[in-house]
C-alpha positions in Angstrom: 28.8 50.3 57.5 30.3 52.2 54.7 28.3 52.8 51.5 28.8 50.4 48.3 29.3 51.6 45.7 26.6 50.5 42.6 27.9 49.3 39.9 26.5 49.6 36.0 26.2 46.4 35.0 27.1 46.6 31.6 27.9 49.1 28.9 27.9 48.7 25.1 30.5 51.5 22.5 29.7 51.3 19.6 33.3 52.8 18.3 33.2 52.3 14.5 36.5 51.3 12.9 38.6 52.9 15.6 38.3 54.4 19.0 39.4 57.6 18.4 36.3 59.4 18.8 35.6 57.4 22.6 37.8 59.2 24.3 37.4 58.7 28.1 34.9 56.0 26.7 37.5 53.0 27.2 37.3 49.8 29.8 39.9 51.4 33.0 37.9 54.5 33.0 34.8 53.0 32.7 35.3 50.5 35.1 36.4 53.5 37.4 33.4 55.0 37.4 31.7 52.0 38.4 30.6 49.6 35.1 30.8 46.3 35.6 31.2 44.8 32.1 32.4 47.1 28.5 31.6 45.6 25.5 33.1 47.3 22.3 31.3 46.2 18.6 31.8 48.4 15.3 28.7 49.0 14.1 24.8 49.5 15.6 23.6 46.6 13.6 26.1 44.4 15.9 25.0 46.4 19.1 21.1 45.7 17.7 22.1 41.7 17.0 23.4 41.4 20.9 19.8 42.9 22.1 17.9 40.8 20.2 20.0 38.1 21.1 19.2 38.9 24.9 22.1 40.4 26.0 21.4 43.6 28.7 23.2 46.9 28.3 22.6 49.6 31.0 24.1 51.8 28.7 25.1 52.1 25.2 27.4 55.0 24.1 27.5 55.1 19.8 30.3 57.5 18.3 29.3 59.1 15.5 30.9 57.8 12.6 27.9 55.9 11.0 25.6 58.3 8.8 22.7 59.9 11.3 20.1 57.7 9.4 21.6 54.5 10.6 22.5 56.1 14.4 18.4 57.2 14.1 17.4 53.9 12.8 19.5 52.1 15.9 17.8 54.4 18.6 13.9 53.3 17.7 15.1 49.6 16.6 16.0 49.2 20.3 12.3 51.0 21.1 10.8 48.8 18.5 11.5 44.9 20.2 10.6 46.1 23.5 13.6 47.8 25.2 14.4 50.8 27.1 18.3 50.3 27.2 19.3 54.8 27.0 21.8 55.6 24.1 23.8 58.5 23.9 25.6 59.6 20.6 29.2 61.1 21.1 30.2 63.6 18.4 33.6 65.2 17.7 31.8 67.7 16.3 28.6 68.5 17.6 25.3 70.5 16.0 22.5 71.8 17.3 20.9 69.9 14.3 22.0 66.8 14.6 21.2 67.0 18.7 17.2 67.6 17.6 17.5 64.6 15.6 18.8 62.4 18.0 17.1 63.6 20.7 14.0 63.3 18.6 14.9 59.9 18.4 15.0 59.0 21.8 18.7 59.1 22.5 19.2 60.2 26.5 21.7 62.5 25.3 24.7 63.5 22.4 27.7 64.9 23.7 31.0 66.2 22.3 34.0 63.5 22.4 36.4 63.3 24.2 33.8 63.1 26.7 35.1 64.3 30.2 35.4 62.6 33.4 32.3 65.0 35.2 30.3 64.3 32.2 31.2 60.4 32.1 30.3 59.9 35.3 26.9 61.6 35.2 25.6 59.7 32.4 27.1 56.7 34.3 25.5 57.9 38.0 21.7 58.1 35.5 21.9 55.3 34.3 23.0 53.6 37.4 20.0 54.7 39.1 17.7 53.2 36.2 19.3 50.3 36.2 18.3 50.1 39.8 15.4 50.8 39.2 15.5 47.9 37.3 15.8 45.6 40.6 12.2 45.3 39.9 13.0 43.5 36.4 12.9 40.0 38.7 8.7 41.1 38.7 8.7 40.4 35.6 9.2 37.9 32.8 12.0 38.8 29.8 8.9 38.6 27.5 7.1 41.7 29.4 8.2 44.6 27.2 9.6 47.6 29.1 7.1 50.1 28.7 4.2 47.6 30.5 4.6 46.4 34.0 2.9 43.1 33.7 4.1 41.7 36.9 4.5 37.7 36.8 7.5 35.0 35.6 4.9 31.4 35.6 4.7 30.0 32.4 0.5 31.0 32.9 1.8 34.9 32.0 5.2 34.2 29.9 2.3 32.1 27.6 0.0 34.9 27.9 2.4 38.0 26.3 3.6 35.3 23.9 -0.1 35.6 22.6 -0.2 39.3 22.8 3.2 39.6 20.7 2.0 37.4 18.4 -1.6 39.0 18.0 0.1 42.7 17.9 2.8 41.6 15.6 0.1 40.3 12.9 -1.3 43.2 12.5 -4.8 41.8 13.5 -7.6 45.2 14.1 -9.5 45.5 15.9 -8.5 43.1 19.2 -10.6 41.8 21.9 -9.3 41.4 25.2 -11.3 39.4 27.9 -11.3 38.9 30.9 -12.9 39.3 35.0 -12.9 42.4 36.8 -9.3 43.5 38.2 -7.5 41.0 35.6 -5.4 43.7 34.0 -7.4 44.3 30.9 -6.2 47.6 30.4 -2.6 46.4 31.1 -3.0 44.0 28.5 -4.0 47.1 25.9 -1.1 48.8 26.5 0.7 45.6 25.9 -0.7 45.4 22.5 0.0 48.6 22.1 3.6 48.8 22.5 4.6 45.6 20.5 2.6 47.7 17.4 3.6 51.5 18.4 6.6 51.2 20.5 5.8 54.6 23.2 5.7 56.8 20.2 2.5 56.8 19.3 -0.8 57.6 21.5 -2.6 55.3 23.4 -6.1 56.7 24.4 -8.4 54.6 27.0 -12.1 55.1 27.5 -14.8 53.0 29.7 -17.9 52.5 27.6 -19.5 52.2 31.0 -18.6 55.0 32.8 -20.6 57.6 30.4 -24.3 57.8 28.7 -24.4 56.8 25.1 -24.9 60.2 23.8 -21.5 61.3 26.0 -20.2 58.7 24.8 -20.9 59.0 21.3 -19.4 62.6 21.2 -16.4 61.0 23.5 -15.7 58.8 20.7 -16.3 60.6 17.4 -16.4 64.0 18.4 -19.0 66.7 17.6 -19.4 69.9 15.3 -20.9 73.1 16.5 -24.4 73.3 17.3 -25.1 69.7 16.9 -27.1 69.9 20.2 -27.7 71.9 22.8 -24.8 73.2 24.6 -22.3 72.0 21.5 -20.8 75.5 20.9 -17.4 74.7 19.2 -16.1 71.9 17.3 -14.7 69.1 19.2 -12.0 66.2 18.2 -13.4 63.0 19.5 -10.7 60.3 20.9 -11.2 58.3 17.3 -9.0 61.4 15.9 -6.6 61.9 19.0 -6.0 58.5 19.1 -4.0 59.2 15.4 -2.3 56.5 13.8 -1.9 55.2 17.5 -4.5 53.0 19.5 -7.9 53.6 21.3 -8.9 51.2 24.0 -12.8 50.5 24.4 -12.9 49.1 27.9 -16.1 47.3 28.7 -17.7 47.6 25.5 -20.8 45.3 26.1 -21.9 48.3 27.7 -22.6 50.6 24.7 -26.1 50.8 23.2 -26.9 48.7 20.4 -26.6 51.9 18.2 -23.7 52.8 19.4 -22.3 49.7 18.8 -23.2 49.6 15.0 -21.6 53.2 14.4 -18.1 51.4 15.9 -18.9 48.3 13.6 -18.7 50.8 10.8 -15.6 52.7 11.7 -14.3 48.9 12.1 -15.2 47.8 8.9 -15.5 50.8 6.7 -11.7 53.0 8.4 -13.8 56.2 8.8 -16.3 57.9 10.4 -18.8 61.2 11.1 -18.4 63.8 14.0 -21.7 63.9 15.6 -24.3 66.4 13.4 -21.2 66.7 10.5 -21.5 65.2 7.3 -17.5 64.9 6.5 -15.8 61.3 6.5 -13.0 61.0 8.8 -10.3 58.4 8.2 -9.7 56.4 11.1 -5.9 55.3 11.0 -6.1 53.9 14.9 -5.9 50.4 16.2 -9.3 49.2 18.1 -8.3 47.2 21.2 -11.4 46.2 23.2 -12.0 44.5 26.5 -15.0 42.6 28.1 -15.7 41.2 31.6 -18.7 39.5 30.1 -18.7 36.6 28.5 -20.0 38.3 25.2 -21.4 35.0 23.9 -24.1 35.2 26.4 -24.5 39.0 26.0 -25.0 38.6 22.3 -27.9 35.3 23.2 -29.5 38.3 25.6 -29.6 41.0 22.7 -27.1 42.9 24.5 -24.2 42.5 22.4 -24.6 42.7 18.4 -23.6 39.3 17.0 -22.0 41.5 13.7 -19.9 42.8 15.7 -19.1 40.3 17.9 -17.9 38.4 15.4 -15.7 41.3 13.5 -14.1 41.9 17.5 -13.3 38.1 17.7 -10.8 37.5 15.4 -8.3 36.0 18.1 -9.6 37.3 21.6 -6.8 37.1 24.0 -8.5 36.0 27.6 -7.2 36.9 30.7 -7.3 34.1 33.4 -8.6 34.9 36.7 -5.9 35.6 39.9 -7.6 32.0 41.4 -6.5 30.2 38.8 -3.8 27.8 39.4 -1.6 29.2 36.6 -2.0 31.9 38.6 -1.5 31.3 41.9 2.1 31.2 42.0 2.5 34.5 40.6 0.4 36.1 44.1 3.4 36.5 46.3 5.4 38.3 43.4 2.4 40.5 43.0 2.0 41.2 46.9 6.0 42.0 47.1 5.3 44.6 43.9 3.0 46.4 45.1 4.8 46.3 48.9 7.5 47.9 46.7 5.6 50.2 45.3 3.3 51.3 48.0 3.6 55.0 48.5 0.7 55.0 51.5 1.8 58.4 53.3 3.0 57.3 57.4 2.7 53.9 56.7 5.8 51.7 58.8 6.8 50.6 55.6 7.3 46.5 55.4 9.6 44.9 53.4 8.3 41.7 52.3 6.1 39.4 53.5 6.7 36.4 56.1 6.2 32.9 55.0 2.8 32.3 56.9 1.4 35.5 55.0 2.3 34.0 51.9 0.6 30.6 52.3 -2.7 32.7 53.2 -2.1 34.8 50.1 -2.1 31.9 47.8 -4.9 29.8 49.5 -6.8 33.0 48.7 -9.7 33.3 45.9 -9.4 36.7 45.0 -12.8 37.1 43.9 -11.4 41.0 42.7 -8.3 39.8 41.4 -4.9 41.9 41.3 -7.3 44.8 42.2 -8.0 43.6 45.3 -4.9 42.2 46.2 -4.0 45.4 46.0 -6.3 46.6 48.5 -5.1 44.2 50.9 -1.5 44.7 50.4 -1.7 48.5 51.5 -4.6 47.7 54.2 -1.8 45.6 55.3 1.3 48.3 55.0 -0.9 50.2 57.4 -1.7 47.6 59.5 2.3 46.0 60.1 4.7 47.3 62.4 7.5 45.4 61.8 9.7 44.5 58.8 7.3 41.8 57.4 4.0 41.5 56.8 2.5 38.5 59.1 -0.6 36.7 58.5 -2.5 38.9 61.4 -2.7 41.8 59.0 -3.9 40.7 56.4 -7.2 41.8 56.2 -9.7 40.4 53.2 -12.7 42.1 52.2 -15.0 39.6 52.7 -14.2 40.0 56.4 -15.1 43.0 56.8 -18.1 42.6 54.5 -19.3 39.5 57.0 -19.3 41.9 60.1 -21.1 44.4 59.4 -23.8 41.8 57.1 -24.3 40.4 60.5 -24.7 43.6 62.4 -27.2 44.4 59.4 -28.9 41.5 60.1 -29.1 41.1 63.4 -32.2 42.7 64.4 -34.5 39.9 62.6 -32.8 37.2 64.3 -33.4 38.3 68.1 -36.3 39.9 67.9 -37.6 41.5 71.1 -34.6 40.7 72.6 -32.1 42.9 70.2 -30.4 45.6 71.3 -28.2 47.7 69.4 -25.7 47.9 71.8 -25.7 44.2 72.6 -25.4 43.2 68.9 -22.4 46.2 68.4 -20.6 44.9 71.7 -20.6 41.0 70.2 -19.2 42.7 67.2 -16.7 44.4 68.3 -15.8 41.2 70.5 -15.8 39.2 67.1 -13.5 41.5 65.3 -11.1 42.0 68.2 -11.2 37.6 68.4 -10.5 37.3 64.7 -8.0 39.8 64.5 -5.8 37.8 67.4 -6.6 40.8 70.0 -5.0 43.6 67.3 -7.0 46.8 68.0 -5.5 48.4 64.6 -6.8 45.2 62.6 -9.8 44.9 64.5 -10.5 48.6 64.2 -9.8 48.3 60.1 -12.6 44.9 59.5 -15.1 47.3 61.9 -14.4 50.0 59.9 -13.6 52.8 62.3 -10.5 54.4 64.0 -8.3 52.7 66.8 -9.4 55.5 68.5 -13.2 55.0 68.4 -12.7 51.2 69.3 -10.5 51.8 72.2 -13.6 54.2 73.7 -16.0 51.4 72.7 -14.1 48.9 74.5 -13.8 51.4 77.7 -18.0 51.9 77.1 -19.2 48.3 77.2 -16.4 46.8 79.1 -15.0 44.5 76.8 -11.8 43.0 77.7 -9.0 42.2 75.0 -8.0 38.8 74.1 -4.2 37.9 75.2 -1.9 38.9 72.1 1.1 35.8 71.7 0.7 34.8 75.3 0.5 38.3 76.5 -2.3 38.3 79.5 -5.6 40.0 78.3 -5.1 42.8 81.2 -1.5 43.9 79.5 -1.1 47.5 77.4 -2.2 46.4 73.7 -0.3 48.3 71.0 
């Protein structure tokens, strides 16, 4: 088969009061070099009111006949309500100056008019290739801003970024975000983020539980020299990279009391103390927080200070659990995602899933959420030969975690009678039963290499189970 040709869906020109100044930018040679759809409007406020509006350009080229404030203003408008559509500025007469302005903006380029044909159709080819990146836009929901890949189109997530616009757009500081283990907390952060910052400004993410509370403390606010031992230059804590940005406080019911009434105060009072300094320190970032707890019961158990419970609450936005049944439907989209995305070196590489995969996918509890789904998803890549992922290979970890519970227990059910090799020869037998006679499966719930089962099985004699009919005695793969 010959190779198709992709095609740019769609192209905006923003041409002013004549076209002049497009060039090679009109609908024949633009359709020759592969766009679909050329749609010419005079001014950027027009080009801005069709985005809004919903309308998807691949591309939009803007002639420079507007002042540069209003050219600027158009580039980080489109940022601002969530798109990443690429804009280049075409100039008949082109400065250096006026390029680091642009650029600065976030235009993907600004080029003399007439454009050329070579340069026409590498802008074209680029953007092409985005676009198809963009194949992945059906993972996600038109509310999902471009810089977050929330992946899910149920009303349980279009609902759930509705809330986080809303909260973002208000204004509201600090936020709390809650939620179970695997969720997408920190998704949801960056979320909030990018409705109030757009990808200008600096996100900075920290886990409260991952450090001691005097690491912590100078993570946070930073230190001056000689404060303790070992502090032997000044340091910027993350509360001052974070900027006029936002810093995410993941699993904050972790913190120390103490610790937790210095972050009240930054909340409250916008400024704060290096560790051992005496200067205040305006804090201009955003505080976006997250919780697997349910902080209500932290704050009965001491654990969590009511104060500042209360000043995090304002309008917590809560995650619901992959279980859920506002959830469920999204599971497939997730698995084909992360099928898409797997980049497991010498995996076969599947391409979707087959229909008996997905029922099991759905009737699944995912006690560890997206996360594990994941994990299964790429246990799975491994596991599959052939173009689809069957039901055979999907591997949960509570399987797994049941085998070897049973091998651990063993011993104090037999007594005199155990053996080790007894109880790891019914083991292997179980895992090779479950797993339909697949010796890569089997091998990946025992936890061990194909190679080590297939001496196991020679060792103790074990004979396979028949694989789709095939006779126990045939060649396994």
């Amino acid at each position: 088969m010959g190779s198709t040709k992709r095609m740019l869906c769609s192209v905006a020109v923003v041409c002013g009061k004549s076209r002049d100044c497009a060039g090679a930018l009109r609908q024949p040679e633009l359709c020759r070099q592969g766009v679909g759809e050329v749609t010419f409007v005079r001014s950027p406020i027009e080009a801005l009111d069709l985005l809004i509006q919903g309308q998807r350009f691949g591309l939009v080229f803007i002639c420079q006949q507007e002042h540069n404030s209003e050219i600027i203003s158009f580039i980080r408008n489109v940022r601002s309500i969530g798109r990443r559509t690429p804009v280049v500025v075409v100039s008949k007469n082109p400065t250096i100056a006026d390029a680091v302005q642009f650029v600065r903006a976030g235009a993907l380029d600004y080029v003399r008019a007439p454009i050329d044909e070579e340069t026409l159709s590498r802008l074209i080819r680029g953007s092409a290739t985005e676009e198809l990146s963009s194949q992945q836009r059906r993972f996600f929901c038109d509310e999902c801003p471009d810089g977050v890949e929330i992946v899910g189109r149920g009303p349980a997530i279009v609902e759930h970024l509705k809330t986080i616009r809303v909260v973002s757009e208000s204004g509201c500081d600090p936020v709390l975000i809650l939620g179970e283990t695997g969720t997408g907390k920190e998704l949801a952060a960056r979320a909030v983020h990018w409705w109030r910052c757009g990808d200008f400004k600096r996100f900075v993410a920290v886990n409260c539980a991952t450090l001691n509370a005097n690491l912590l403390e100078s993570e946070l606010f930073g230190h001056v020299k000689g404060a303790f031992t070992g502090a032997d230059r000044d340091k910027i804590g993350l509360f001052e990279q974070a900027a006029d940005g936002s810093i995410f406080l993941d699993e904050i019911s972790e913190m120390t009391p103490a610790l937790q009434s210095k972050l009240l105060r930054v909340i409250q009072e916008k400024n704060f103390r290096r560790v051992g300094g005496t200067k205040e320190i305006p804090c201009t970032a955003a505080v976006i927080a997250s919780s697997n707890k349910v902080l209500l019961d932290a704050v009965k158990e001491g654990r969590v200070r009511e104060d500042l419970y209360y000043r995090l609450a304002v309008f917590p936005i809560v995650i619901p659990p992959l279980r859920h049944e506002s959830r469920r439907e999204d599971v497939p989209l997730l698995a084909e995602y992360f099928i898409g995305c797997s980049d497991i070196p010498g995996a076969g590489g599947p391409l979707g899933l087959a229909r008996d995969a997905v029922q099991k996918l759905i009737q699944h509890d995912w006690p560890g959420n997206v996360r594990e789904l994941r994990n299964v998803i790429e246990r799975a890549i491994i596991l599959e030969k052939a173009e689809e992922i069957a039901a055979a290979s999907l591997v949960f970890d509570h399987q797994t975690a049941q085998l070897h519970q049973e091998l651990s227990e063993r011993p104090q059910s037999v007594g005199k009678q155990f053996s080790l090799k007894a109880a790891e020869r019914e083991l292997i037998a179980r895992a090779l039963k479950e797993s339909g006679g697949r010796r890569t499966q089997a091998a990946a719930m025992l936890g061990i290499t194909r190679t080590t089962l297939h001496d196991k099985l020679k060792r103790y004699d074990i004979q396979s189970p028949s694989i789709r009919g095939r006779p126990a005695s045939a060649k396994m793969a």
